[in-house]
Biopython code that builds the backbone (N, CA, C, O; Angstrom):
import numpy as np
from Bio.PDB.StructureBuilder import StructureBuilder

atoms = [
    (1, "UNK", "N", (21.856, 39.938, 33.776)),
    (1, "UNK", "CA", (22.875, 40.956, 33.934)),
    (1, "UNK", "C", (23.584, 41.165, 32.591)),
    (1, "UNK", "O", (23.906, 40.188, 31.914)),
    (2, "UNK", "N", (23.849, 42.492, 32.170)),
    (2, "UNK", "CA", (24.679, 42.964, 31.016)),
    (2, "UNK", "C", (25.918, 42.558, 31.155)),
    (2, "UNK", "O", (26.593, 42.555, 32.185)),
    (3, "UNK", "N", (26.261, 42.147, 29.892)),
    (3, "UNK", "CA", (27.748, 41.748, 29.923)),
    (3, "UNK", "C", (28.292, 41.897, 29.006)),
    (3, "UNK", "O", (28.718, 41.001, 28.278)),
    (4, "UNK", "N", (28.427, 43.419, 28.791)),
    (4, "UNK", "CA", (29.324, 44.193, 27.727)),
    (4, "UNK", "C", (30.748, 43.239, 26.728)),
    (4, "UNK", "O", (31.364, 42.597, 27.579)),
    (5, "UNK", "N", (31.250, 43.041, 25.604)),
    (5, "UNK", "CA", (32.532, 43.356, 25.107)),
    (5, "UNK", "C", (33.012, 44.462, 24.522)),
    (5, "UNK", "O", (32.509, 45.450, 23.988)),
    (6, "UNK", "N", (34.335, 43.992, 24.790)),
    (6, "UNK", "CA", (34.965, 45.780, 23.995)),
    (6, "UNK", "C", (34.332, 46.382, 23.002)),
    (6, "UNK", "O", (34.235, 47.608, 23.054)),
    (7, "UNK", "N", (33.824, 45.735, 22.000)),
    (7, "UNK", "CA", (32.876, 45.842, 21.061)),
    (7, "UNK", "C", (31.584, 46.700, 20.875)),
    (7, "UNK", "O", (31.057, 47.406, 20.015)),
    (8, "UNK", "N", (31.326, 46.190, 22.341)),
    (8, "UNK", "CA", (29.684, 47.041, 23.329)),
    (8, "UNK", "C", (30.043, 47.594, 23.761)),
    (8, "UNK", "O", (29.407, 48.647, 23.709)),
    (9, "UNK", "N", (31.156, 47.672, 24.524)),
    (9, "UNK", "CA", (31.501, 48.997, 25.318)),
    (9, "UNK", "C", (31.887, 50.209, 24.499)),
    (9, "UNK", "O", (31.598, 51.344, 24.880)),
    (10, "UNK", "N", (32.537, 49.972, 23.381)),
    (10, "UNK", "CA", (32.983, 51.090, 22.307)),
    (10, "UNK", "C", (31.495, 51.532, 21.360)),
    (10, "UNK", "O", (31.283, 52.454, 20.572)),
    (11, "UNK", "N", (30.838, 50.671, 21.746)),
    (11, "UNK", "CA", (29.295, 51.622, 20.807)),
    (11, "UNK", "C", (29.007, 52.475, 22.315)),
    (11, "UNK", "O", (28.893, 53.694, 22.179)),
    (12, "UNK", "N", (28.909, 52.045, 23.429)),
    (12, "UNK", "CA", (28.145, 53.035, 24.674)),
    (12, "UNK", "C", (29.361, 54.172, 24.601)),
    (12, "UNK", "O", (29.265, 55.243, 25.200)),
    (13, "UNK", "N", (30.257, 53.888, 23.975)),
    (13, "UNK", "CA", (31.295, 54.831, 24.231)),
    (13, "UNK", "C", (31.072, 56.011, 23.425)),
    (13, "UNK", "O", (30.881, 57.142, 23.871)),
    (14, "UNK", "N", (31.118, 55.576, 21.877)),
    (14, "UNK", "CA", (30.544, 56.180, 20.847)),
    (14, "UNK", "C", (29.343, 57.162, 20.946)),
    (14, "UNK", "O", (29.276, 58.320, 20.534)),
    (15, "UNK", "N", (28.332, 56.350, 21.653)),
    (15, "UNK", "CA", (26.986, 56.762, 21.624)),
    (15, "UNK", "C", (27.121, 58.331, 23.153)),
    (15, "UNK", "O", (26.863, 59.532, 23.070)),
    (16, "UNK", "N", (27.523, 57.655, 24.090)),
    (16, "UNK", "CA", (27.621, 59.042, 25.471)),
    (16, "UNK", "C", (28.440, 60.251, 25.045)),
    (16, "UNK", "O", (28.231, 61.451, 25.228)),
    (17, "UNK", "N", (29.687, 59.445, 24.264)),
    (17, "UNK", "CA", (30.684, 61.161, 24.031)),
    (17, "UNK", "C", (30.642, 61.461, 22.869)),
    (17, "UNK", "O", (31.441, 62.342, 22.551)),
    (18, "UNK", "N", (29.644, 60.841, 21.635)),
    (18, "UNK", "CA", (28.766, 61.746, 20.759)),
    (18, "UNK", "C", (30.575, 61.616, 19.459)),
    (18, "UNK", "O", (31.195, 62.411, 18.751)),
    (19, "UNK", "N", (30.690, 60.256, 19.799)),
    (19, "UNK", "CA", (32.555, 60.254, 18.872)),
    (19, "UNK", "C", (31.658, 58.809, 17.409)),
    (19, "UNK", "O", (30.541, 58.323, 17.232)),
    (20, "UNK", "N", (32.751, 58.729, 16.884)),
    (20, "UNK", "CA", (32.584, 57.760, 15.966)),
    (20, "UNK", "C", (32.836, 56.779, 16.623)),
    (20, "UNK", "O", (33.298, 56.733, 17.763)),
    (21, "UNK", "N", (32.426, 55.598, 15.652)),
    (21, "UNK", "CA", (33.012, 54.227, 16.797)),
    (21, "UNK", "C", (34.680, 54.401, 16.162)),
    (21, "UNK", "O", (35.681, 53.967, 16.733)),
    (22, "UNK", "N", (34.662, 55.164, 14.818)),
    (22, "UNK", "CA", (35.881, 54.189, 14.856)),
    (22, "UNK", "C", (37.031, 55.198, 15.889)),
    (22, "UNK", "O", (38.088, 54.751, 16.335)),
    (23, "UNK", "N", (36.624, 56.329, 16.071)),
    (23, "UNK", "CA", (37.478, 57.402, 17.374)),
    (23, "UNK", "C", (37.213, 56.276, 18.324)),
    (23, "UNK", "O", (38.218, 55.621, 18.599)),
    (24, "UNK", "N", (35.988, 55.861, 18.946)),
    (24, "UNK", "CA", (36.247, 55.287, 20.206)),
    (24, "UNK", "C", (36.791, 53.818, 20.256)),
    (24, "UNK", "O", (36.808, 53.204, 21.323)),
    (25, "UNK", "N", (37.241, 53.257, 19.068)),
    (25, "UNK", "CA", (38.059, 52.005, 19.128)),
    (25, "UNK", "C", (39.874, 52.465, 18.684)),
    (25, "UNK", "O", (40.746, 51.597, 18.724)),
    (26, "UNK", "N", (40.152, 53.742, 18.334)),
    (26, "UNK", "CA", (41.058, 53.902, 18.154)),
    (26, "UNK", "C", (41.278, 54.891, 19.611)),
    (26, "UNK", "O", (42.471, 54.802, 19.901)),
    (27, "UNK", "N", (40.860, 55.411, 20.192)),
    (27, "UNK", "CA", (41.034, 56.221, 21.629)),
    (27, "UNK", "C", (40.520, 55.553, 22.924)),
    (27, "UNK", "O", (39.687, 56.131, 23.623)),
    (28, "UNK", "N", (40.981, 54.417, 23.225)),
    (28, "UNK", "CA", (40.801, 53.071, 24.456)),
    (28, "UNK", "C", (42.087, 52.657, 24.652)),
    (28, "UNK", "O", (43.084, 52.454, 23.960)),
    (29, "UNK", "N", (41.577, 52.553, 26.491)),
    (29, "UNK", "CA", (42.869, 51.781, 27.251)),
    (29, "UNK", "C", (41.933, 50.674, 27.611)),
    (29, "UNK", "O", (40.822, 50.853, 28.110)),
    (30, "UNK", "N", (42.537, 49.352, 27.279)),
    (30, "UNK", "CA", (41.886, 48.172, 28.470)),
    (30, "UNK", "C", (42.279, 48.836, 30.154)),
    (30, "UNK", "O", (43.135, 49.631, 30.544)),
    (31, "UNK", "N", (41.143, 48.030, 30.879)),
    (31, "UNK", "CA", (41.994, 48.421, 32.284)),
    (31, "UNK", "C", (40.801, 47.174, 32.785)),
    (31, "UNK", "O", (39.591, 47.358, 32.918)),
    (32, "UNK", "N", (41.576, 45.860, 33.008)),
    (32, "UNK", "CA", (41.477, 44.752, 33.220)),
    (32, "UNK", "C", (41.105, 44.472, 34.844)),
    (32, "UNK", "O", (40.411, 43.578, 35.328)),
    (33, "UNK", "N", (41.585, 45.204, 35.280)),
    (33, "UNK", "CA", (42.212, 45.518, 37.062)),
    (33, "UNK", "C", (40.639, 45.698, 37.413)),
    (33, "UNK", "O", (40.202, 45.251, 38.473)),
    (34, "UNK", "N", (39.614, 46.523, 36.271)),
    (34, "UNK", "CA", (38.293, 46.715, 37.015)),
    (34, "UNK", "C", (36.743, 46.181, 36.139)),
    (34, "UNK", "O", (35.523, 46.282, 36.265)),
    (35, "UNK", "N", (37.936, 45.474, 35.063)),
    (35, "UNK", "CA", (37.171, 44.675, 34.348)),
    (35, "UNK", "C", (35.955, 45.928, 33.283)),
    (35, "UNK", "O", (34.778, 45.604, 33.124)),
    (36, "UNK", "N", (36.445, 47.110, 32.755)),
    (36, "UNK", "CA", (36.578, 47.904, 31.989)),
    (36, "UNK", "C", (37.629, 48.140, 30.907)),
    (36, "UNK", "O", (38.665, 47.533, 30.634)),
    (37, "UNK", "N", (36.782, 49.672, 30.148)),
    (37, "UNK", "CA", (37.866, 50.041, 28.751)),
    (37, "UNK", "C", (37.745, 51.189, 29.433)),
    (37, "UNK", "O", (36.926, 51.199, 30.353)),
    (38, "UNK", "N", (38.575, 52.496, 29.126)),
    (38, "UNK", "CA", (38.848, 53.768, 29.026)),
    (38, "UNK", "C", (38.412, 54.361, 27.986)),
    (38, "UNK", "O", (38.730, 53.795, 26.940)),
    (39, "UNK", "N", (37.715, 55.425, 27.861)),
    (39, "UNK", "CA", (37.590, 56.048, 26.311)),
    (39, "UNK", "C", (37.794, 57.260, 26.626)),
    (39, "UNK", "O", (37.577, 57.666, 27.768)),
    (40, "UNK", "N", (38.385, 58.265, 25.352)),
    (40, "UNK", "CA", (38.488, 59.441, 25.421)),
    (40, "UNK", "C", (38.501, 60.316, 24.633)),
    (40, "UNK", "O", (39.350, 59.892, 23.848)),
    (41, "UNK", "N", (38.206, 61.171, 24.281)),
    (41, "UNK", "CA", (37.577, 62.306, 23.211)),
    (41, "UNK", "C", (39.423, 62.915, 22.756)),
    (41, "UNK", "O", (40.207, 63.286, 23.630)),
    (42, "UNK", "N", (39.722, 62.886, 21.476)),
    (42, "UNK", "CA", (40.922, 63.510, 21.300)),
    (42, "UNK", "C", (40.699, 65.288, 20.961)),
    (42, "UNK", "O", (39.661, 65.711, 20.454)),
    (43, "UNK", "N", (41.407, 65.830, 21.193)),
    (43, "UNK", "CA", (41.676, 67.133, 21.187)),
    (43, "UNK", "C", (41.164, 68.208, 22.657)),
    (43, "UNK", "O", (40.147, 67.945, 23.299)),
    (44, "UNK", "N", (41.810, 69.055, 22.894)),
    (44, "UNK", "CA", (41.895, 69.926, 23.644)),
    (44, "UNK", "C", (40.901, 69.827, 24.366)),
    (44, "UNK", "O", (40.111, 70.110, 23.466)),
    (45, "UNK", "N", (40.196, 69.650, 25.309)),
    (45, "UNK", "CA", (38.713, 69.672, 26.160)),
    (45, "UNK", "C", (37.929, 68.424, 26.466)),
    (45, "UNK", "O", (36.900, 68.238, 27.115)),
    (46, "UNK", "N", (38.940, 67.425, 25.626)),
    (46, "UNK", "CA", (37.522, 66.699, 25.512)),
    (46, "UNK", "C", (37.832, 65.546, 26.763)),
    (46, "UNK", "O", (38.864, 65.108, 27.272)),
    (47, "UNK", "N", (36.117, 65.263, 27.004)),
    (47, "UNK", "CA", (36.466, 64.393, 28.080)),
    (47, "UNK", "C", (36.625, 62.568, 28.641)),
    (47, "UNK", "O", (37.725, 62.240, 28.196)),
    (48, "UNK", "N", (36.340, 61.993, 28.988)),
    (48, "UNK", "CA", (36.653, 60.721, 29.021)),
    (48, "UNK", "C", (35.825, 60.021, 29.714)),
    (48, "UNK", "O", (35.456, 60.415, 30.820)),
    (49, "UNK", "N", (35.378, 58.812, 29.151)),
    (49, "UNK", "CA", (34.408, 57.708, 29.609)),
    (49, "UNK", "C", (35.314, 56.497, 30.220)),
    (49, "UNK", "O", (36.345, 56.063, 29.705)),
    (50, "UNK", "N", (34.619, 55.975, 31.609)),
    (50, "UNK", "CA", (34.549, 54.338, 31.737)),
    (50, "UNK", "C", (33.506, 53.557, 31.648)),
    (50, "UNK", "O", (32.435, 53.532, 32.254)),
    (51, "UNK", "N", (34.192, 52.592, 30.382)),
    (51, "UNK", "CA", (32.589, 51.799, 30.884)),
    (51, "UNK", "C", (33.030, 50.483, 30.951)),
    (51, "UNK", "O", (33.966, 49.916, 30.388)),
    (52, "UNK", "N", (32.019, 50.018, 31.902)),
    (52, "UNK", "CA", (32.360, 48.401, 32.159)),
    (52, "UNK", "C", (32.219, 47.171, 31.792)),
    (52, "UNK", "O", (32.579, 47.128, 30.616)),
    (53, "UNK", "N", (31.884, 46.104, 32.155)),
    (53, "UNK", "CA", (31.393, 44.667, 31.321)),
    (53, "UNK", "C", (30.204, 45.013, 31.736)),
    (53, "UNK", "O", (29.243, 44.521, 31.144)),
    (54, "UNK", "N", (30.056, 45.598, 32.439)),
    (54, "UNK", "CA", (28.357, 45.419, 32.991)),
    (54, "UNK", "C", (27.890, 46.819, 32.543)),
    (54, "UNK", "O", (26.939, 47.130, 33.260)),
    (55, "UNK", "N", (28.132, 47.662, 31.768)),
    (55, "UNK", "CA", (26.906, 48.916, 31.246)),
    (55, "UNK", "C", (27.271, 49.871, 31.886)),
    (55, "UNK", "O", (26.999, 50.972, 31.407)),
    (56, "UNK", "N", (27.938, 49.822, 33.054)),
    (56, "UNK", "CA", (27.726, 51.216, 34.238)),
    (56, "UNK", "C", (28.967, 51.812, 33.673)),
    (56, "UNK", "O", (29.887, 51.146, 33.200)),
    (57, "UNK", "N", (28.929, 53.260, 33.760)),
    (57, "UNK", "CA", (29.754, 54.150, 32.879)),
    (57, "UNK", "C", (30.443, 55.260, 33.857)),
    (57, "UNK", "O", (29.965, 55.087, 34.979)),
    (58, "UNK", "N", (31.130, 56.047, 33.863)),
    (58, "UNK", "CA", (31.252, 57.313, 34.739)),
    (58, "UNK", "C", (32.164, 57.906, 33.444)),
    (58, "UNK", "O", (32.832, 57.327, 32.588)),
    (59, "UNK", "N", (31.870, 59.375, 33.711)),
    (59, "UNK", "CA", (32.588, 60.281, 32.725)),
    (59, "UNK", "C", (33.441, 61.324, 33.634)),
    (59, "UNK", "O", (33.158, 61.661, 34.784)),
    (60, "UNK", "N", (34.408, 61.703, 32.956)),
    (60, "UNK", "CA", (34.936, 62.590, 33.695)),
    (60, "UNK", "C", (35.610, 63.634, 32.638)),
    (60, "UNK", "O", (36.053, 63.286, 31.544)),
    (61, "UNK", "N", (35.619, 65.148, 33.208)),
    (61, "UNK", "CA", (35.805, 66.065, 32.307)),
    (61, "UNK", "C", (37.399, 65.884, 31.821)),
    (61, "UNK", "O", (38.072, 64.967, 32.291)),
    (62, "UNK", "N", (38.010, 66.923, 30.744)),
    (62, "UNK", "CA", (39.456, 66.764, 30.450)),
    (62, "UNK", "C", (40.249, 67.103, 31.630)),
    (62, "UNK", "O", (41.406, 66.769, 31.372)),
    (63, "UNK", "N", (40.167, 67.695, 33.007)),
    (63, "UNK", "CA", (40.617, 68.111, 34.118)),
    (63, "UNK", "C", (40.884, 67.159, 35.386)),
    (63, "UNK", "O", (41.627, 67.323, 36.354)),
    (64, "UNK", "N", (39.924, 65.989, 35.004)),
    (64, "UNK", "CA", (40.262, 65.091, 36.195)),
    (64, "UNK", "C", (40.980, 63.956, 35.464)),
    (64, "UNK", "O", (40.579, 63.128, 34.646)),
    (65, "UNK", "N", (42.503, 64.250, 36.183)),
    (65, "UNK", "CA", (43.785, 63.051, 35.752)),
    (65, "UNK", "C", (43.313, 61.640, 35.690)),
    (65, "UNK", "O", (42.727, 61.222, 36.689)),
    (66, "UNK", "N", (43.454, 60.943, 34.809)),
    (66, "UNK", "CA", (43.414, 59.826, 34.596)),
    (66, "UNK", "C", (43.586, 58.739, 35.518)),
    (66, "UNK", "O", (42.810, 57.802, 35.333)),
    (67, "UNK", "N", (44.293, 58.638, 36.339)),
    (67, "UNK", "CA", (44.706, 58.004, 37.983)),
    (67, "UNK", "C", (43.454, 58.142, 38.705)),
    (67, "UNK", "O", (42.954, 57.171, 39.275)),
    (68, "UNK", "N", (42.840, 59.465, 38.716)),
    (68, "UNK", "CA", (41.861, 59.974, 39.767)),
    (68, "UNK", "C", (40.467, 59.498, 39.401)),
    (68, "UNK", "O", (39.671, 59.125, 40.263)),
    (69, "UNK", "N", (40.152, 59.522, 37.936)),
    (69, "UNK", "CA", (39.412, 58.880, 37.058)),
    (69, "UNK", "C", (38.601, 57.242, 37.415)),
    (69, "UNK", "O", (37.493, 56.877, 37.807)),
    (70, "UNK", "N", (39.991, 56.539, 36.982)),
    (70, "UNK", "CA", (40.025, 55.203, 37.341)),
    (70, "UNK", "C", (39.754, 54.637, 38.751)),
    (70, "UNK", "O", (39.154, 53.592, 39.001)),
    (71, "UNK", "N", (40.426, 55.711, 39.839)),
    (71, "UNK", "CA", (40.098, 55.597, 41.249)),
    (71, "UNK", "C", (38.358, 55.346, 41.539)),
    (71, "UNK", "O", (37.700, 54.486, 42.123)),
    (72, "UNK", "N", (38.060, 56.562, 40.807)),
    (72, "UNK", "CA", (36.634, 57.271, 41.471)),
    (72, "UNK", "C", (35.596, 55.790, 40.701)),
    (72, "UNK", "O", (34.395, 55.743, 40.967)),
    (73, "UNK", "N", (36.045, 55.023, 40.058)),
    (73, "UNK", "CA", (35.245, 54.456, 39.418)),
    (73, "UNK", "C", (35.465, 53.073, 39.892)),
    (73, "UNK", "O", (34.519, 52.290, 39.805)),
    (74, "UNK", "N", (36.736, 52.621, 40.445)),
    (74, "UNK", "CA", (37.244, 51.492, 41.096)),
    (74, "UNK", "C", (36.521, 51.738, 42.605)),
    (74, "UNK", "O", (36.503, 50.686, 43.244)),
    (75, "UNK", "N", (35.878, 52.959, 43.373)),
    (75, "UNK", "CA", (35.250, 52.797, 44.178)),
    (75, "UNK", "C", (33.777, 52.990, 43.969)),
    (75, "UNK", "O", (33.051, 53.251, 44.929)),
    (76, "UNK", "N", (33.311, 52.872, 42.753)),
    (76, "UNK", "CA", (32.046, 52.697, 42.518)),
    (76, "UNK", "C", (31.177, 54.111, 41.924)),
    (76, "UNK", "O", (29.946, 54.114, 41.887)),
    (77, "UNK", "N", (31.808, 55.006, 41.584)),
    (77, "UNK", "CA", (31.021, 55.766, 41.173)),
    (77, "UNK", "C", (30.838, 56.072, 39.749)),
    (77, "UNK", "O", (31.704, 56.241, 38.891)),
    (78, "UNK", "N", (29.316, 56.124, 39.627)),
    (78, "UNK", "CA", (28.939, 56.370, 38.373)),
    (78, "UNK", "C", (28.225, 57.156, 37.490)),
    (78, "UNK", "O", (27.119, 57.091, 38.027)),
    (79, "UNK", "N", (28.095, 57.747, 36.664)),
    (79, "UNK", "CA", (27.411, 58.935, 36.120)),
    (79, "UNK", "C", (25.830, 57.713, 35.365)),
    (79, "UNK", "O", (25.818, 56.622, 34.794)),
    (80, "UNK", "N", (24.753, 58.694, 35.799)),
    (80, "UNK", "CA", (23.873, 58.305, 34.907)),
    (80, "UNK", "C", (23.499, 58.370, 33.329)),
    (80, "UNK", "O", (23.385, 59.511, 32.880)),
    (81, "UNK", "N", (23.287, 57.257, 32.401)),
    (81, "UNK", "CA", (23.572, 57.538, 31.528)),
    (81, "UNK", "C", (22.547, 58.301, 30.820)),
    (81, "UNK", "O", (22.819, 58.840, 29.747)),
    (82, "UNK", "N", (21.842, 58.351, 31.140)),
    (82, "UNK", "CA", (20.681, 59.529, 30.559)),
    (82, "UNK", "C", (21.300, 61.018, 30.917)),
    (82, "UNK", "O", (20.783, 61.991, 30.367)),
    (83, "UNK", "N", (22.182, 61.172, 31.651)),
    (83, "UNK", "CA", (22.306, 62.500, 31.891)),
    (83, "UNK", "C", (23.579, 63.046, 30.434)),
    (83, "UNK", "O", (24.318, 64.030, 30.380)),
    (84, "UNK", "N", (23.409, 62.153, 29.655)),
    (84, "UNK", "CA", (23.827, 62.856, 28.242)),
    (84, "UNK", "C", (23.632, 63.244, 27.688)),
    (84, "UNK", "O", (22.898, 62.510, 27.028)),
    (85, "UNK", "N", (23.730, 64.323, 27.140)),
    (85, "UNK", "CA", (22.636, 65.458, 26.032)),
    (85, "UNK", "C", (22.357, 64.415, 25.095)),
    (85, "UNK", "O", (23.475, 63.952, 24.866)),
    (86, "UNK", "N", (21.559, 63.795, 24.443)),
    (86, "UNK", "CA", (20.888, 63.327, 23.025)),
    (86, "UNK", "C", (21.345, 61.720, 22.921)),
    (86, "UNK", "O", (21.115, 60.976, 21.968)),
    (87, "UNK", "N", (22.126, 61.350, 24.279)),
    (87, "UNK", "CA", (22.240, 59.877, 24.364)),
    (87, "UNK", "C", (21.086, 58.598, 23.904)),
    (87, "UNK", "O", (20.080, 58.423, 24.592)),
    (88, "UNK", "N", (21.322, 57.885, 22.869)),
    (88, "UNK", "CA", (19.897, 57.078, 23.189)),
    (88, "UNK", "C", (20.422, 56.109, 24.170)),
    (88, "UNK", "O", (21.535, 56.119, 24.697)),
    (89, "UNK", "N", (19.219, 55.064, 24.379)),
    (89, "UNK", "CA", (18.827, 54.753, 25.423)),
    (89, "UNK", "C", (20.453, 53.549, 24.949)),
    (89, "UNK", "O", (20.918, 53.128, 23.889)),
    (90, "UNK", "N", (20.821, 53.409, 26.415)),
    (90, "UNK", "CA", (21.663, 52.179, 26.344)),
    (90, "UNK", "C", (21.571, 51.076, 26.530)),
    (90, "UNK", "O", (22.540, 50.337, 26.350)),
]
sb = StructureBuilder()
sb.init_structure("model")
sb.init_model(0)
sb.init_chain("A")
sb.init_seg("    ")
for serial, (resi, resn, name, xyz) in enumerate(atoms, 1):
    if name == "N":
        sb.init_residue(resn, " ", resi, " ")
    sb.init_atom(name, np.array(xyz, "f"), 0.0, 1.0, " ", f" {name:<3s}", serial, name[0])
structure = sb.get_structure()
């Protein structure tokens, strides 16, 4: 089983929302509660990643609140990570 650190999680972060690492180590919330980081694209549109200790990720556009975000992902849902335009493999 994968067992991401912040470290790993900020390259899958980097690598899905197409950011620098150093954007996605400077644009992270810990969120301990689900044993994840938060990432998020700065400026107007952009949207936001979870990813976990374990690899599994969900994205959500700039429109779904941050609360609702964390919810949808604290009950298990997850975006596939191939479904990223030009993602390599994770």
């Amino acid at each position: 089983m994968t067992s991401l650190d912040v470290a790993g999680r900020e390259s899958v972060a980097a690598n899905l929302l197409n950011i620098t690492p150093a954007d996605a180590h400077a644009n992270q919330r810990q969120l301990p509660e689900v044993d994840a980081t938060y990432f998020w694209e700065a400026g107007r549109g952009g949207g936001s990643l979870i990813v976990g200790s374990d690899g599994g990720v969900l994205f959500a556009a700039s429109s779904v609140p941050f609360e609702a975000h964390v919810a949808a992902y604290e009950q298990g849902r997850r975006t596939d990570p191939t479904a990223f335009a030009g993602a390599a493999e994770v």
